[in-house]
MIDODO-572864 format. One record per residue: residue in three letters; residue number from 1; x, y, z of N, C-alpha, C in turn. Coordinates in nm, 4 decimals, always signed. Atoms other than C-alpha are relative to their C-alpha. Example, Ala and Ser with C-alpha at 12.3 -4.5 7.8 and 13.67 -1.06 7.14 Angstrom:
<patis>
+------+-----+----------+----------+----------+----------+----------+----------+----------+----------+----------+
| rest |  nr |      n.x |      n.y |      n.z |     ca.x |     ca.y |     ca.z |      c.x |      c.y |      c.z |
+------+-----+----------+----------+----------+----------+----------+----------+----------+----------+----------+
|  ALA |   1 |  +0.0890 |  -0.1190 |  +0.0000 |  +1.2300 |  -0.4500 |  +0.7800 |  +0.0900 |  +0.1200 |  +0.0000 |
|  SER |   2 |  -0.0820 |  -0.1190 |  -0.0060 |  +1.3670 |  -0.1060 |  +0.7140 |  -0.0770 |  +0.1090 |  +0.0730 |
+------+-----+----------+----------+----------+----------+----------+----------+----------+----------+----------+
</patis>
This chain:
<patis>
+------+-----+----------+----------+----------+----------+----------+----------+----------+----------+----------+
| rest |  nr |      n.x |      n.y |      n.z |     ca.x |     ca.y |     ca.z |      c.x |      c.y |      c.z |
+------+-----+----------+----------+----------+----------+----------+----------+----------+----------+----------+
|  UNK |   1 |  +0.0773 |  -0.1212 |  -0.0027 |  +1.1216 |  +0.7670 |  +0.3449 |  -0.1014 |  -0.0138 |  +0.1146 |
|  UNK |   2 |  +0.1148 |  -0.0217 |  -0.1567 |  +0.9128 |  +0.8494 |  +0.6959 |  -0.1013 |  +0.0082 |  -0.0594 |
|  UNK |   3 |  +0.1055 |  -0.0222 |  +0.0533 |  +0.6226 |  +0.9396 |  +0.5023 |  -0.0439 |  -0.1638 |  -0.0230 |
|  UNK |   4 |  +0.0432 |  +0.1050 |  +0.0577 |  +0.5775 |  +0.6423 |  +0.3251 |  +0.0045 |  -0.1072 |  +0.0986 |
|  UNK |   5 |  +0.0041 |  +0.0668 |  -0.1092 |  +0.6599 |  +0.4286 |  +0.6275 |  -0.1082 |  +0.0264 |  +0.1019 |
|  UNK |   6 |  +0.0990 |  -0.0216 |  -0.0083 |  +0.4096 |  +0.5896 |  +0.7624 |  -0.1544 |  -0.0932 |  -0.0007 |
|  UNK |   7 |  +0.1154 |  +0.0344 |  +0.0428 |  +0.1354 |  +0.5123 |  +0.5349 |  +0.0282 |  -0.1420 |  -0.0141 |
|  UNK |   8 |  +0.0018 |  +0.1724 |  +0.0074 |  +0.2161 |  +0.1528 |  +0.4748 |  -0.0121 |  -0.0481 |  +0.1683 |
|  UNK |   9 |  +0.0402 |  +0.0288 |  -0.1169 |  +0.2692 |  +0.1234 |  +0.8716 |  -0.1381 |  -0.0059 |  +0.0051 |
|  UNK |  10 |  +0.1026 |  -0.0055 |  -0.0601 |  -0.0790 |  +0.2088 |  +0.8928 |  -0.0967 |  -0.1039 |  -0.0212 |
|  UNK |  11 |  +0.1018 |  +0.1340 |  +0.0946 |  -0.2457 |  -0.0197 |  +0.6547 |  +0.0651 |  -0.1419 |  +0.0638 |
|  UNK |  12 |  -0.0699 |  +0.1386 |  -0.0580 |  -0.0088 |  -0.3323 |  +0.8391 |  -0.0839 |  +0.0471 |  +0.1658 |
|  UNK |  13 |  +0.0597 |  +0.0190 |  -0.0966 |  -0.1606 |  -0.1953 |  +1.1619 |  -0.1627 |  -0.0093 |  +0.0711 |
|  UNK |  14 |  +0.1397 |  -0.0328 |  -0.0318 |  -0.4870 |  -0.1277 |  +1.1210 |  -0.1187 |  -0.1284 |  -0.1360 |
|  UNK |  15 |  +0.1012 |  +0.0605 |  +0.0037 |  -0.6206 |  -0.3499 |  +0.8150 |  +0.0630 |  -0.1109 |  -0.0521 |
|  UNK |  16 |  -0.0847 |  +0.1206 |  +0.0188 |  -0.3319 |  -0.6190 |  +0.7604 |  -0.0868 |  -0.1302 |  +0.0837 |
|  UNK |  17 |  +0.0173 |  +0.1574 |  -0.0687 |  -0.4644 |  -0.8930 |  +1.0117 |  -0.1291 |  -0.0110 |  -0.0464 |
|  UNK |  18 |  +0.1725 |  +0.1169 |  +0.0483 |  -0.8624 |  -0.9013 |  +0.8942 |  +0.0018 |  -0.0087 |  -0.1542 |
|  UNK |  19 |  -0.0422 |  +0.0258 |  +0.1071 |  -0.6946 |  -0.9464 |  +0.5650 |  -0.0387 |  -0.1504 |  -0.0566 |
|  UNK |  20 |  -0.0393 |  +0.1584 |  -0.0010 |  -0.6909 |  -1.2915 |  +0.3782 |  +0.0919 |  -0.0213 |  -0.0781 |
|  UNK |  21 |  -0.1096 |  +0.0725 |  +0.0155 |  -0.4277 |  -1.4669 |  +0.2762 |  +0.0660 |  +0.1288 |  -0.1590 |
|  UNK |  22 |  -0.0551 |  -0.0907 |  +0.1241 |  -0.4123 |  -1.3061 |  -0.1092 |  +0.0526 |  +0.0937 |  +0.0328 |
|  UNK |  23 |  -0.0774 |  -0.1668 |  -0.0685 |  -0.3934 |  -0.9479 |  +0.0126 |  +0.1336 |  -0.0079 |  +0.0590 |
|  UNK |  24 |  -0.1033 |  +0.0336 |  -0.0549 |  -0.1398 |  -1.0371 |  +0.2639 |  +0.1560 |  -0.0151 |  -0.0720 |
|  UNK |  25 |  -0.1054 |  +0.0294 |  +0.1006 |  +0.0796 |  -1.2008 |  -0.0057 |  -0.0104 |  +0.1170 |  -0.0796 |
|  UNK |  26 |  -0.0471 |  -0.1080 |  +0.0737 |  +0.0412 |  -0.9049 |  -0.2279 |  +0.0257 |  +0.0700 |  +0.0697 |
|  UNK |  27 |  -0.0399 |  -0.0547 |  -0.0927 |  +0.0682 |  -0.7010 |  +0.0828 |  +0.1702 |  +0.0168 |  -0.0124 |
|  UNK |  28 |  -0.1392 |  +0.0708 |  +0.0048 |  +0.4023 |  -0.8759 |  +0.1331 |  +0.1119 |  +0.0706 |  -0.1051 |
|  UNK |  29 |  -0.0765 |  -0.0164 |  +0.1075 |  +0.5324 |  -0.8323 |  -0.2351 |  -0.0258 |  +0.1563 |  -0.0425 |
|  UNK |  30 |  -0.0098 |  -0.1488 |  +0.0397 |  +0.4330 |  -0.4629 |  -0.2625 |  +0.0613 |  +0.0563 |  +0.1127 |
|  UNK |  31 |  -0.1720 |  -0.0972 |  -0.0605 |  +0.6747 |  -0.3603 |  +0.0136 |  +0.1388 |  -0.0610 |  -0.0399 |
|  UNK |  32 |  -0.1244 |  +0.0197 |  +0.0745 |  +0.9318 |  -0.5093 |  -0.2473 |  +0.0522 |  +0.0903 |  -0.0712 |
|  UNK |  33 |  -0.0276 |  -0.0715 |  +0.1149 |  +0.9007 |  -0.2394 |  -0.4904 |  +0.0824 |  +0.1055 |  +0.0719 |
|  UNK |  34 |  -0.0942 |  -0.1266 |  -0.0293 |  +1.0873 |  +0.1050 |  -0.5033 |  -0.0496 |  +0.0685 |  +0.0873 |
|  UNK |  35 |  +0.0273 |  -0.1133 |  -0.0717 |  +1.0413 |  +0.3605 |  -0.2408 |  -0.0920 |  +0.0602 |  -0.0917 |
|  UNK |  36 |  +0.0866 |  -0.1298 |  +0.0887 |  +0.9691 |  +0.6374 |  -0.5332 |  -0.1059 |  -0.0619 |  -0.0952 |
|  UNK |  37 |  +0.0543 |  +0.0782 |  +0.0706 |  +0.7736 |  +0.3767 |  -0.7410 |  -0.1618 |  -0.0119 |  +0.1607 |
|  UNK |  38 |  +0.0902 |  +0.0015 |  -0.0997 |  +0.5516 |  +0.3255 |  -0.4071 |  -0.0627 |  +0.1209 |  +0.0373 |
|  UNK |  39 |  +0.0448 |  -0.1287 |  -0.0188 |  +0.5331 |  +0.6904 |  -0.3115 |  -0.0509 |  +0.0727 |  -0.1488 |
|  UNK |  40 |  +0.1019 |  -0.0379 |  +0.0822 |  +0.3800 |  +0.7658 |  -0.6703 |  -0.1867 |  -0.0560 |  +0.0044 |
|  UNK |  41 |  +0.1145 |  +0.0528 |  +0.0286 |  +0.1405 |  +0.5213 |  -0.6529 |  -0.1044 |  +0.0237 |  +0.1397 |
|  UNK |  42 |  +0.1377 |  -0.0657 |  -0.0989 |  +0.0094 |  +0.6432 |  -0.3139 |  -0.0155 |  +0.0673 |  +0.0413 |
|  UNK |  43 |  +0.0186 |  -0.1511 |  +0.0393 |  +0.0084 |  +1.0195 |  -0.3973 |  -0.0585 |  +0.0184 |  -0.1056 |
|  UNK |  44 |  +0.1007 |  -0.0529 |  +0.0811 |  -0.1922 |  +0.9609 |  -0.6768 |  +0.0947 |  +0.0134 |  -0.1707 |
|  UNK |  45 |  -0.0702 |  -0.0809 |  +0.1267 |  +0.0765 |  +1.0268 |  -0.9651 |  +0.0053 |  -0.0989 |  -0.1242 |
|  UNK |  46 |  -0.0539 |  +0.1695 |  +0.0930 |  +0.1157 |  +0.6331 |  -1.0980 |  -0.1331 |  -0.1083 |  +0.0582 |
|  UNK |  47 |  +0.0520 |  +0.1483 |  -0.0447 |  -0.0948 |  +0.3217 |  -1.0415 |  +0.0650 |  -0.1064 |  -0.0279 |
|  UNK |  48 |  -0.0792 |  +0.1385 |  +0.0172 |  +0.0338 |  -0.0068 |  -0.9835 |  -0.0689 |  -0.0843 |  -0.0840 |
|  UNK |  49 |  +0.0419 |  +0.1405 |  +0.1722 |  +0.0071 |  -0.3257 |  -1.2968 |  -0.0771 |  -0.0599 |  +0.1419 |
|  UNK |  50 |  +0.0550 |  +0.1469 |  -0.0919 |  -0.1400 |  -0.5657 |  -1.0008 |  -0.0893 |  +0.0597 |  +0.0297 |
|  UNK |  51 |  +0.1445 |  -0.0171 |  -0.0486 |  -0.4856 |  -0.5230 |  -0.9239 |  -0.0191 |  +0.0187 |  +0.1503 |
|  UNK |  52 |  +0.0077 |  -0.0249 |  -0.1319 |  -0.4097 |  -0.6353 |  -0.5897 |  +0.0779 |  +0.0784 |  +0.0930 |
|  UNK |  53 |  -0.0765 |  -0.1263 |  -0.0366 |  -0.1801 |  -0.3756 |  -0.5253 |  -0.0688 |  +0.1110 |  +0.0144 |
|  UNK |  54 |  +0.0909 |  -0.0761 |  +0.0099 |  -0.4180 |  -0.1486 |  -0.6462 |  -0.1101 |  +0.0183 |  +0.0713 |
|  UNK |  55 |  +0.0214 |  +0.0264 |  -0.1233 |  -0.6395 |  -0.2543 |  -0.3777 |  -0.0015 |  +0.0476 |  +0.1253 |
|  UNK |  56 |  -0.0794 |  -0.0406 |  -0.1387 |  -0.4350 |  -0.1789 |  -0.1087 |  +0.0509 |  +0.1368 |  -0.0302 |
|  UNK |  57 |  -0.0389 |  -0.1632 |  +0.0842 |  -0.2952 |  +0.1647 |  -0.2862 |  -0.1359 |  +0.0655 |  +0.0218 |
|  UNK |  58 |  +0.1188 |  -0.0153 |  +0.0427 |  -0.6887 |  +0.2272 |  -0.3313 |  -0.0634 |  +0.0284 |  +0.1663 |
|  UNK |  59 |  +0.0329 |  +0.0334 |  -0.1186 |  -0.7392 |  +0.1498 |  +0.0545 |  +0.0680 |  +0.1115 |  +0.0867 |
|  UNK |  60 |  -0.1183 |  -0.1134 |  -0.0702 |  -0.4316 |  +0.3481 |  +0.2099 |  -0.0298 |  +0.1609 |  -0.0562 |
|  UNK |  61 |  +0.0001 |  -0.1468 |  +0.0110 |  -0.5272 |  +0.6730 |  -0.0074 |  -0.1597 |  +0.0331 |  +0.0487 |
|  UNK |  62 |  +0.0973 |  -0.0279 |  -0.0311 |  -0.8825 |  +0.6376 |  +0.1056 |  -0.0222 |  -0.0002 |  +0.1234 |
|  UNK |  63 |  -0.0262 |  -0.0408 |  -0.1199 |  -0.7822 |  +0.6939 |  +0.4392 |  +0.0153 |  +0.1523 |  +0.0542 |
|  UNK |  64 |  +0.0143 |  -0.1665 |  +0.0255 |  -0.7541 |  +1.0401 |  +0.5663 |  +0.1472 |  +0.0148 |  +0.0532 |
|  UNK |  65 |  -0.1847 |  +0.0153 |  -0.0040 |  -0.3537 |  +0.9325 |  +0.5921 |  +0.0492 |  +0.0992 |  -0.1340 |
|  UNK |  66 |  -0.0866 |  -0.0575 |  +0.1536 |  -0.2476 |  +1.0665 |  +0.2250 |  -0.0696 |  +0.1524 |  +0.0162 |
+------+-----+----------+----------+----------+----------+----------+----------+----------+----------+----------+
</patis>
């Protein structure tokens, strides 16, 4: 999905590297999940179980991207 490639592109280009390590790794493992499982959770419809997902979900919609 372009959209969603998108918004995850942005967050890997803009606040991926002054990241630390944790983030990163959850970073990592939350572009494992589903497309439509991802695109709920950062349109607002679902939240993700991982905190540190939530995080980064929390980060990307508080952008003026979504």
């Amino acid at each position: 999905m372009r959209e969603l490639d998108q918004l995850l592109g942005w967050y890997l280009d803009t606040c991926y590297a002054g990241s630390d390590a944790a983030t990163k790794d959850a970073f990592s493992t939350l572009l494992d999940q589903q497309d439509p499982e991802l695109w709920d959770w950062l349109m607002g419809r679902a939240r993700p179980g991982l905190e540190a997902w939530r995080r980064i979900v929390d980060e990307i919609r508080a952008s003026d991207r979504v």
